[in-house]
C-alpha positions as CSV (number, residue, x, y, z in Angstrom):
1,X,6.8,19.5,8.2
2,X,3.9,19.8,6.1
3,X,3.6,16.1,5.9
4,X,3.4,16.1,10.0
5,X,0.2,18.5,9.7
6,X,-1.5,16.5,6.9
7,X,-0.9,13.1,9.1
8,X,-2.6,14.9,12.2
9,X,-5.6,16.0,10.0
10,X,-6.2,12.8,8.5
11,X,-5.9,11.4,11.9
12,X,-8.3,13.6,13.0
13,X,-10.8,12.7,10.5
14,X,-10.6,9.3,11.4
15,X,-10.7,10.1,14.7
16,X,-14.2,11.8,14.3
17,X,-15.6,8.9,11.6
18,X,-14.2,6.3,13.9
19,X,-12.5,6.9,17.2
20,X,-10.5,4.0,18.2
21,X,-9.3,3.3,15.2
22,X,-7.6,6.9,14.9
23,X,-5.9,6.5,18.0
24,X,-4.2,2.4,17.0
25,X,-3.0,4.6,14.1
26,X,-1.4,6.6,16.1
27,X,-0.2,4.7,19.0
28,X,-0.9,1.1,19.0
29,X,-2.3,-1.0,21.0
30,X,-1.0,0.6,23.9
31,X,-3.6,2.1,26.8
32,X,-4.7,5.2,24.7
33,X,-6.8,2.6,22.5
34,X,-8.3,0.9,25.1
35,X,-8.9,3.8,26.7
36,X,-10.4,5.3,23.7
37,X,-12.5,2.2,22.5
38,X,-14.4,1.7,26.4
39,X,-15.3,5.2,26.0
40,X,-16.8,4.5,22.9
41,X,-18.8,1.7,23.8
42,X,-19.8,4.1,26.5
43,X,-20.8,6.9,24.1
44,X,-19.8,8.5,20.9
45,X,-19.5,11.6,21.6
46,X,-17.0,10.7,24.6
47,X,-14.9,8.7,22.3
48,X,-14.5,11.6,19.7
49,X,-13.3,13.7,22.7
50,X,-10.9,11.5,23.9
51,X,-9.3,10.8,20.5
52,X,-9.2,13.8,19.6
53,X,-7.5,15.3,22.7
54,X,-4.6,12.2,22.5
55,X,-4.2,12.5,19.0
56,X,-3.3,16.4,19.6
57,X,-1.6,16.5,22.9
């Protein structure tokens, strides 16, 4: 169980230092990723949100 929390953080991090690719560690390259790299492209900040908030849900 421990191991579960210290994936999430460290997905977390990347998910702050570089959105998109936090979310392809976690899911792929399934819609979550594209979803997450548009709003990127879009804006930062809006990125960070969304990969954050798929990463944790």
């Amino acid at each position: 169980m421990a191991s579960e929390g210290t994936a999430t953080c460290i997905d977390i991090l990347l998910a702050i230092i570089l959105p998109p690719l936090g979310v392809f560690l976690k899911f792929g390259c399934k819609v979550e990723f594209w979803i997450c790299l548009l709003l990127t492209l879009f804006g930062y900040i809006p990125g960070i949100i969304y990969a954050i908030y798929a990463i944790t849900k």
